[in-house]
MIMAR-951430 format. One line per 4 residues: number of its first residue (from 0); for each residue z, y, x of C-alpha. Coordinates in Angstrom, 2 decimals, decimal comma, padded with zeros to 5 digits. Example, Ala and Ser with C-alpha at 12.3 -4.5 7.8 and 13.67 -1.06 7.14 Angstrom:
% residues 2
0) 007,80 -004,50 012,30 ~ 007,14 -001,06 013,67
END
This chain:
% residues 482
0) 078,56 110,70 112,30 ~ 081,14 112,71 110,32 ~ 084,73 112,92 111,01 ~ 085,65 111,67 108,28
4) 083,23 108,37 108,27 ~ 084,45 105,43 106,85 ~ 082,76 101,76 107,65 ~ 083,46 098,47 105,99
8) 083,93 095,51 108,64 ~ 084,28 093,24 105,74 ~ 086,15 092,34 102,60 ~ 089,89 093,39 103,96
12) 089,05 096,09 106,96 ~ 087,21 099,08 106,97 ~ 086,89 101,46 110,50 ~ 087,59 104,37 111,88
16) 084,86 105,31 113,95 ~ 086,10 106,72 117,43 ~ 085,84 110,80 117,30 ~ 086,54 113,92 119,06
20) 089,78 113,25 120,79 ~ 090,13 109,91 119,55 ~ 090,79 107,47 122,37 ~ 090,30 104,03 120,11
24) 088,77 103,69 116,86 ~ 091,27 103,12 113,53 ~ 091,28 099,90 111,91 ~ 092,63 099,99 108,27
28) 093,04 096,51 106,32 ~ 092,36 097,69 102,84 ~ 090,35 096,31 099,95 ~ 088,48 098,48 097,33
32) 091,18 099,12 095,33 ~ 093,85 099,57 097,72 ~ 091,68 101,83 099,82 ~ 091,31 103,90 096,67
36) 094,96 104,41 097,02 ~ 095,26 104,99 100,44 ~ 092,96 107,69 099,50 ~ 095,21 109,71 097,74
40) 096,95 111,15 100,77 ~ 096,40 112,13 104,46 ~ 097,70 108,77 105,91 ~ 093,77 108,18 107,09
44) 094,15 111,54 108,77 ~ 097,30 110,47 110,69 ~ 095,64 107,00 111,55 ~ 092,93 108,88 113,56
48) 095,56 111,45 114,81 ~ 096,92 108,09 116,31 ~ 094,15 106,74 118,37 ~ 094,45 110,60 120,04
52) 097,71 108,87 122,30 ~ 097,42 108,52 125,66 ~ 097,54 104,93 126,91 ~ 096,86 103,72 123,30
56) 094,88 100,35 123,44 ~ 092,58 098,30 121,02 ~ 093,00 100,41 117,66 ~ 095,25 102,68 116,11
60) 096,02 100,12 112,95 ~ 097,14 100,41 109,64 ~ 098,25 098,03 106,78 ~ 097,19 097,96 103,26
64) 100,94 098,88 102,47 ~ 100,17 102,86 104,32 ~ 101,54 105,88 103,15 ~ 101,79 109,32 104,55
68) 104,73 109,86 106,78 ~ 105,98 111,83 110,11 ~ 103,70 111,63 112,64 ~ 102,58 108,09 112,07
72) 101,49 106,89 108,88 ~ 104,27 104,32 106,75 ~ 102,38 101,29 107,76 ~ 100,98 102,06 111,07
76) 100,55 099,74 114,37 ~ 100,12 101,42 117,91 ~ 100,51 099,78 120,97 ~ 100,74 101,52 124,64
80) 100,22 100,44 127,20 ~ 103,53 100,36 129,27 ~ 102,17 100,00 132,94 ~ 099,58 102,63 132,74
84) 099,99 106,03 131,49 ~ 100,85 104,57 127,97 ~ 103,23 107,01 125,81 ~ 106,26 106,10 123,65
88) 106,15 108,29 120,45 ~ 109,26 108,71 117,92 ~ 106,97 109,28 115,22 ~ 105,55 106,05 115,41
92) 109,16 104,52 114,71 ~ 111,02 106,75 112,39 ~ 114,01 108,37 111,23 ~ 115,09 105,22 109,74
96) 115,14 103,24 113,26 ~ 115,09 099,29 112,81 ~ 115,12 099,97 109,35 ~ 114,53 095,94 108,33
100) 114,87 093,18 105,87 ~ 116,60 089,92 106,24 ~ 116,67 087,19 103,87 ~ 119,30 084,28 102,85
104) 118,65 081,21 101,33 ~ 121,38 079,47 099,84 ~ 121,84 075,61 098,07 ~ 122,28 077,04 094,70
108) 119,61 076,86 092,01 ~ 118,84 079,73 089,14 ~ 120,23 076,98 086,22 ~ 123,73 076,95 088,31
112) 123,54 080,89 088,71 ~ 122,10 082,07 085,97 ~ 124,87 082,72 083,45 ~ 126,76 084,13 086,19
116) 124,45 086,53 087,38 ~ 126,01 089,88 085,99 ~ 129,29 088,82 087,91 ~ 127,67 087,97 091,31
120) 125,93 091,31 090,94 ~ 128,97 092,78 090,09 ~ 130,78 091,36 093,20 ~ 127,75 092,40 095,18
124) 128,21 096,15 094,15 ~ 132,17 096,04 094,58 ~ 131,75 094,91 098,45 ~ 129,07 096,23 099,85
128) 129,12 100,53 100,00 ~ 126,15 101,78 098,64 ~ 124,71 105,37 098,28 ~ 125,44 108,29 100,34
132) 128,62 108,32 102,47 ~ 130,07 105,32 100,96 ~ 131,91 102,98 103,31 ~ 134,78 101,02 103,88
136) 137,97 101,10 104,36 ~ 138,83 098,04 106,58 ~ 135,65 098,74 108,78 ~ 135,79 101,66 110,21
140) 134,17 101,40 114,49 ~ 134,46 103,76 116,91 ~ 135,00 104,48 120,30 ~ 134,48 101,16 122,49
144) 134,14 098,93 119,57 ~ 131,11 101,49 118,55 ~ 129,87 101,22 122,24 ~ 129,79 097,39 121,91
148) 127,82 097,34 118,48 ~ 125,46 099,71 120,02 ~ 125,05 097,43 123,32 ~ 125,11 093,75 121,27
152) 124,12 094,46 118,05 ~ 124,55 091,14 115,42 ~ 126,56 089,60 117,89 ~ 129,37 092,10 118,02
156) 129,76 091,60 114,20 ~ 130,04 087,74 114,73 ~ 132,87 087,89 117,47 ~ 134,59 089,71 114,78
160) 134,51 087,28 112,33 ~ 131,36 088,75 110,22 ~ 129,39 086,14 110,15 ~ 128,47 082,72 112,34
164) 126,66 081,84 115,61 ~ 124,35 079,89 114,05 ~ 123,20 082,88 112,45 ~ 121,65 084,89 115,68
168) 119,02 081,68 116,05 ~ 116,72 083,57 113,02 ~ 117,32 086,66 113,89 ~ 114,11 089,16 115,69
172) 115,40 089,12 118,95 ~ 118,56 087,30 118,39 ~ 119,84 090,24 116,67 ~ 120,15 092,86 119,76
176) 117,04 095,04 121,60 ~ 117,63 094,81 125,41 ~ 118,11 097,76 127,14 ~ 120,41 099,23 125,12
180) 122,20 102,71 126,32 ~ 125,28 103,51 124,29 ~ 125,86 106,45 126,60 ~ 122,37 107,86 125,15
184) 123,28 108,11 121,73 ~ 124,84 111,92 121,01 ~ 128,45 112,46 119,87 ~ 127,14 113,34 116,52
188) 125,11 110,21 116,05 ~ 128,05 108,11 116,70 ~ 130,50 110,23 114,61 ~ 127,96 109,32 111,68
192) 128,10 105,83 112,28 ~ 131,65 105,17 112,36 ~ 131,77 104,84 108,21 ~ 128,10 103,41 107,99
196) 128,50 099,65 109,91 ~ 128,10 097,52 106,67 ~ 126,95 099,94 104,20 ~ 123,67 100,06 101,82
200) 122,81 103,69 101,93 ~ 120,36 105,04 099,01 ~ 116,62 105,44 098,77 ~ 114,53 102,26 098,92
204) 117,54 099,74 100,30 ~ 118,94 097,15 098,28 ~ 120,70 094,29 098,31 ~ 118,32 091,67 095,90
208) 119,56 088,61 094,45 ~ 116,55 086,24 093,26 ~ 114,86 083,06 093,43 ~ 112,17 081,07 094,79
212) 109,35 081,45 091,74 ~ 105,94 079,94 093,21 ~ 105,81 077,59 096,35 ~ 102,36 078,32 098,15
216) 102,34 076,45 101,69 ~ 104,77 073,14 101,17 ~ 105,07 071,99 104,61 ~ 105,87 075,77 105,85
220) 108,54 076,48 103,05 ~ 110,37 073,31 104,13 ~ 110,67 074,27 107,14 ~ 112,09 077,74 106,63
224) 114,48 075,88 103,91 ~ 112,83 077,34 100,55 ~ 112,61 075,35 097,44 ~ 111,84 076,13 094,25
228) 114,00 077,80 091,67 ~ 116,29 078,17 094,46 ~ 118,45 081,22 094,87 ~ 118,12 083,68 098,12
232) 119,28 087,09 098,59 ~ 117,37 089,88 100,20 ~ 118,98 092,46 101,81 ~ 116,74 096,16 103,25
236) 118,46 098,74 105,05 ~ 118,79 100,51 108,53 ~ 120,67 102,16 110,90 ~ 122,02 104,86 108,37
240) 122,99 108,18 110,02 ~ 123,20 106,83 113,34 ~ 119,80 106,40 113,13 ~ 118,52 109,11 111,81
244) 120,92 111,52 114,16 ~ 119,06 109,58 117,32 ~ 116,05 110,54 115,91 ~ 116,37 114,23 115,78
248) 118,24 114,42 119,14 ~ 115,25 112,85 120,48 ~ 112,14 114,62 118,58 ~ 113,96 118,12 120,25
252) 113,32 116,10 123,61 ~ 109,71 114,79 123,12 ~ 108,38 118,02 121,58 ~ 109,37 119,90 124,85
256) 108,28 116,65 126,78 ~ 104,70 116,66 125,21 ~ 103,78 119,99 127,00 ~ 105,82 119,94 130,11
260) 102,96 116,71 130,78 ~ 100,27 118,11 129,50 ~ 099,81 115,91 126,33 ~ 097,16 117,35 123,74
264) 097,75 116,04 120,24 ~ 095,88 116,87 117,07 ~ 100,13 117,09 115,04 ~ 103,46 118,09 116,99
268) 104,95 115,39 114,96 ~ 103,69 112,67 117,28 ~ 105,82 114,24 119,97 ~ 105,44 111,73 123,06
272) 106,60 111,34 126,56 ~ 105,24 108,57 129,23 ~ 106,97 105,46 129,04 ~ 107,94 105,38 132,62
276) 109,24 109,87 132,43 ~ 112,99 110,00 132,08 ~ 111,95 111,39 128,64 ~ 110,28 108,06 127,56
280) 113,43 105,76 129,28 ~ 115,87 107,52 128,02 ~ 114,85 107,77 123,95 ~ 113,55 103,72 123,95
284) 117,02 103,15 125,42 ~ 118,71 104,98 122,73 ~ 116,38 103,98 120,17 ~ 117,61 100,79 121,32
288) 121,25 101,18 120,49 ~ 120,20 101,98 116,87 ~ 118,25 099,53 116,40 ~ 121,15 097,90 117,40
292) 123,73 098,76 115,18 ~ 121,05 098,35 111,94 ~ 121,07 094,80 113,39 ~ 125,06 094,71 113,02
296) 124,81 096,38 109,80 ~ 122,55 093,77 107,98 ~ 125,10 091,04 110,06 ~ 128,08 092,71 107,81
300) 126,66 093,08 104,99 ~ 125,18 089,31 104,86 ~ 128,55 088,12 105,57 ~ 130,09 090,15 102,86
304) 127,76 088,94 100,42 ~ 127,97 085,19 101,34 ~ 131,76 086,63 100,09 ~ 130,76 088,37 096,79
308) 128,70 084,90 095,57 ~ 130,87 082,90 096,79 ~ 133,86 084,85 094,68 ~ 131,51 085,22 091,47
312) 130,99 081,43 091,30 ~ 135,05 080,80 092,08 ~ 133,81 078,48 095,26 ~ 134,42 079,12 099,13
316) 131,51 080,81 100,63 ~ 130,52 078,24 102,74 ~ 130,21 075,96 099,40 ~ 127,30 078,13 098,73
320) 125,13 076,89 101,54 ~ 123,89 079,99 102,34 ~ 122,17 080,59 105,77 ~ 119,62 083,01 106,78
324) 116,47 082,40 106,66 ~ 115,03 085,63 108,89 ~ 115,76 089,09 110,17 ~ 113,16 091,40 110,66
328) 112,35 094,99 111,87 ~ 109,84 096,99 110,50 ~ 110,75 100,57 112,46 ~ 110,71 099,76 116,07
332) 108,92 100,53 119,22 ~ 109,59 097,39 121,57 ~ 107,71 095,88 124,86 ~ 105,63 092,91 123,83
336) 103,06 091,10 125,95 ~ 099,45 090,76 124,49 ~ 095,62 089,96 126,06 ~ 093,55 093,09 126,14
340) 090,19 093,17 127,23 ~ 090,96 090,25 128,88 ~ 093,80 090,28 130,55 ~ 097,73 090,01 129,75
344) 099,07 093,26 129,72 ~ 102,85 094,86 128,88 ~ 102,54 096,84 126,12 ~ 105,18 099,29 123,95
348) 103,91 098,07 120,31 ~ 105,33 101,01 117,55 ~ 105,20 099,37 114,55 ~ 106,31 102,26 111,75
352) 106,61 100,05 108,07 ~ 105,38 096,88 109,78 ~ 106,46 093,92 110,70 ~ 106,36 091,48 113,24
356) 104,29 088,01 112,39 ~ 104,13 085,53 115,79 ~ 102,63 082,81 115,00 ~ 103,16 078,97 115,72
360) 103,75 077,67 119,32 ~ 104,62 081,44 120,27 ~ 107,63 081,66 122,54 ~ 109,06 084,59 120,48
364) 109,20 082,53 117,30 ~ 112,34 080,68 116,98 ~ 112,78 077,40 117,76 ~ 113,47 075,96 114,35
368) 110,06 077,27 113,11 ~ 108,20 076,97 115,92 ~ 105,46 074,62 114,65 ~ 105,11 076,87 111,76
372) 105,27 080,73 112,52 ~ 107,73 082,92 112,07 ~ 108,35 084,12 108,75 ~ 107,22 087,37 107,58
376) 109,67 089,02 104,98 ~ 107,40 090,92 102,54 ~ 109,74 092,99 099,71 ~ 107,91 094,29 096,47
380) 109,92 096,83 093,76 ~ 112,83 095,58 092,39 ~ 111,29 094,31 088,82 ~ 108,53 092,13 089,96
384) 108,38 089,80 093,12 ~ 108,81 090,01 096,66 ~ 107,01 087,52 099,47 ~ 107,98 085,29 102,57
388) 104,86 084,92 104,71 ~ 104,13 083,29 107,86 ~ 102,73 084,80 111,26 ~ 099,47 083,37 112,61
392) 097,34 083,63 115,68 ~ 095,27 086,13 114,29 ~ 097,73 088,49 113,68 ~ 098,23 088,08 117,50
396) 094,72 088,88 118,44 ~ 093,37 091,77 115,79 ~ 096,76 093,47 115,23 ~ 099,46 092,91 117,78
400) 101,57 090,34 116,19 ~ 101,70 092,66 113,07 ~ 101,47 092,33 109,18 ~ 102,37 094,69 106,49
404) 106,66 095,28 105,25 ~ 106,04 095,84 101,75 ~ 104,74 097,42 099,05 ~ 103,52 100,62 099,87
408) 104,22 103,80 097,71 ~ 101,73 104,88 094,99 ~ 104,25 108,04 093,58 ~ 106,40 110,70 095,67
412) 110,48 110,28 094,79 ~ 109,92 113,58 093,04 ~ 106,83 112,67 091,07 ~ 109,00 109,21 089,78
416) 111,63 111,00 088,58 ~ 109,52 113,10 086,73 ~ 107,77 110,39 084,88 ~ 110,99 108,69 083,91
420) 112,64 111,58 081,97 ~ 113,59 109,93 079,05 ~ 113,65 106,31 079,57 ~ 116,42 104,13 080,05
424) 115,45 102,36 083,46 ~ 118,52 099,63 083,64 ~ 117,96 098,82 080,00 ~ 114,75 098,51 080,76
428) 114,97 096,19 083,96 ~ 117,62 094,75 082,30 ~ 114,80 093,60 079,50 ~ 112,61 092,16 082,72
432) 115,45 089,85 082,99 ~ 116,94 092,01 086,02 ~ 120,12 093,25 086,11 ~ 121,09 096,40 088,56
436) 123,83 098,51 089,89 ~ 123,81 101,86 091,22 ~ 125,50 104,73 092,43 ~ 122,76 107,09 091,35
440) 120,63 107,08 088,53 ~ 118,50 109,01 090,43 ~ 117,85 106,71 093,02 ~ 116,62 104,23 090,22
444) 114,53 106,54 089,04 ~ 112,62 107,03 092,76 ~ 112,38 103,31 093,06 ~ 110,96 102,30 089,64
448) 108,01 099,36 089,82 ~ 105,50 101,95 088,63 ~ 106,66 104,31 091,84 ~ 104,79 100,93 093,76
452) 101,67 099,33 094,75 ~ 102,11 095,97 093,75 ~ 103,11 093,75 096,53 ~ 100,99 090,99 095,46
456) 097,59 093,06 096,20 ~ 099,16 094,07 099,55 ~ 099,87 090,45 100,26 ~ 096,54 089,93 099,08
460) 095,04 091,77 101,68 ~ 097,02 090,32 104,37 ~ 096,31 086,89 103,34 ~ 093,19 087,23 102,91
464) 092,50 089,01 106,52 ~ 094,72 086,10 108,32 ~ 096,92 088,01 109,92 ~ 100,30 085,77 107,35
468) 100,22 083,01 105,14 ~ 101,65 083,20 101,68 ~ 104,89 081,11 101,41 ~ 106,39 081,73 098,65
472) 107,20 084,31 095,93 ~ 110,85 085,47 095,46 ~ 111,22 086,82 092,13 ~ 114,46 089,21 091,34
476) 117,35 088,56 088,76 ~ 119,87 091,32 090,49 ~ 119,98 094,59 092,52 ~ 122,48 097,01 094,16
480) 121,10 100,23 095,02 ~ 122,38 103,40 096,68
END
């Protein structure tokens, strides 16, 4: 058997074949066309380089959404195992840590909003900082208030006013990772988040007002509060520079970490250390307080636009009726219980451009969709549709409570800029019937549909495999970008 074999397990998986170093087989959900995509680069490579991790269990798995990254491919699943010899791995979280989307849904309908649309955009733009460096200038945390964003995440911006109680119910975790060590996160990571709480950033995040296009399950939609023609907003960002800085401080770490115990990887960038070395402790519990303060972040910047549509539409926010329907990470390494090989084990699931899909009946799905799944937040490009999706027991068994976090890219940022020389991108998603505001033009031009798989094959694929169930499609009518 070569290397490089590929085998078809059916119409949405194909495998690995365990090789060489490889401790598990890879398991990649892909159909024929997407795995022609996913063929373009060495994210296949970097599955395999995966299953090489010590304490890895089942397979190292990948979503039809994968694309090349650091260490870990954009899309990849690896669980550990957390009691016995199982590694924690930076690479298989990212620079962007708890880099997530969470979604509102709100009482207004696209008739009532739709002439206004330019001015809740607008509004939008004017309150939330977007691009690089932008903040501001009544939220500005440091010191102990940073400390206590770091150690409660979501619920530090609520005690401030940023947002209500109610809110933490639909929230991955409640909003905050246990185990959270403020003291772990450098000087310089901290001095980068003292403008950033509340803030867009640039690349792929947005801030996405749109509405509820295509029902697919009824009885699941109801219960996560979705109608149609209904107007949500979808917000996708991170934990800025505070983030990223954790990130860095910690690869230094794990790289020196990797051969002071002996680990032998086929790429330096999945840099490791045993969960249970002071290595390991100390970057989850950093990695922690990121995660942390991206979970504040999204908190501000929900409350701020509940604000900006509220002001657009001259009502009070609350008249808007809008609540959140989910909050979701999809760059996080966290310790989840799961049955392998027959027994219940603790494991340290990295899920790098995934996201988390419990199903019904599962204690870690909230209560108020408990006899449904959670939902599963699925965003496309900004000028055709995104999806809500919800978890199901498969998902628990074949990929660790896992499904895919969006569309997947299909053109470098360099490669889309290229190709848009020329064309006038906002009058042209202003033609799709999608108006957007920017700091950059050149941001635009990096997240243009074309740069995209389209979500709805993606979906597809994780539909079709079991691991979600289509909800509903969200299509888009406004976006703020960085």
């Amino acid at each position: 058997m070569t290397a490089n074999a590929i085998q078809r397990l059916d119409a949405f998986r194909v495998r690995l074949p365990k090789t060489g170093g490889m401790r598990v087989d890879g398991i990649v959900y892909a159909d024929e066309r997407i795995m022609r995509d996913i063929q373009k680069d060495e994210s296949l490579q970097q599955v395999r380089n995966v299953a090489h991790l010590p304490g890895i269990v089942g397979a190292s798995i990948a979503m039809p959404d994968i694309h090349w990254g650091y260490g870990f491919p954009i899309g990849g699943v690896a669980a550990t195992d957390a009691e016995a010899g199982g590694v924690v791995s930076p690479g298989g979280v990212g620079y962007d840590i708890n880099c997530g989307v969470r979604l509102l849904r709100s009482s207004l309908t696209r008739d009532e909003v739709g002439p206004r649309v330019r001015e809740v955009v607008t509004q939008m733009y004017n309150n939330v900082p977007t691009g690089v460096g932008a903040h501001r200038k009544d939220l500005r945390v440091s010191g102990k208030d940073l400390k206590h964003v770091l150690e409660r995440g979501a619920a530090w911006a609520v005690s401030k006013g940023l947002g209500r109680a109610e809110d933490l119910d639909t929230l991955e975790e409640r909003g905050c990772i246990a185990g959270a060590d403020p003291d772990l996160v450098s000087d310089r990571a901290e001095e980068r988040g003292q403008t950033q709480l509340g803030t867009l950033g640039s690349g792929n995040h947005f801030a996405e007002l749109q509405y509820v296009a295509e029902i697919f399950d009824q009885t699941i939609a109801e219960a996560f509060g979705l109608f149609e023609n209904q107007i949500t907003v979808m917000i996708h960002s991170g934990s800025r520079g505070l983030g990223h800085q954790v990130c860095t401080d910690h690869l230094r770490v794990m790289g020196e970490a990797t051969r002071k115990y002996g680990i032998t990887l086929p790429d330096r960038q999945l840099a490791c250390a045993p969960i249970d070395s002071p290595e390991g402790r100390n970057y989850l519990a950093a990695m922690a307080a990121a995660a942390n303060f991206a979970f504040a972040n999204r908190q501000v910047m929900a409350h701020w636009i509940r604000e900006s549509v509220g002001a657009a539409l001259g009502i009070a926010p609350d008249r808007a009726g809008m609540t959140v329907v989910y909050d979701v990470c999809h760059n996080i390494a966290k310790f989840e219980t799961f049955e392998v090989d027959g027994r219940r084990r603790r494991l340290c699931v990295h899920r790098k451009g995934a996201t988390r899909a419990y199903p019904a009946d599962h204690p870690g799905t909230p209560a108020a969709y408990r006899r449904v799944g959670q939902p599963v937040l699925i965003p496309g490009d900004m000028g055709r549709y995104s999806y809500v999706m919800a978890g199901t027991e498969t998902a628990i068994k074949d990929t660790f409570g896992s499904a895919c976090h969006g569309a997947g890219r299909l053109m470098s940022r360099s490669e889309a800029k290229r190709s848009v020389r020329g064309r006038s991108l906002i009058k042209e998603m202003r033609d799709r019937g999608v108006e957007v505001m920017a700091t950059g033009m050149a941001t635009v031009a990096e997240e243009m549909p074309e740069a995209y798989k389209d979500v709805a094959n993606v979906v597809d694929v994780v539909h079709g495999a079991g691991l979600a169930t289509r909800v509903a499609r969200l299509r888009p009518i406004g976006v703020i970008k960085g």
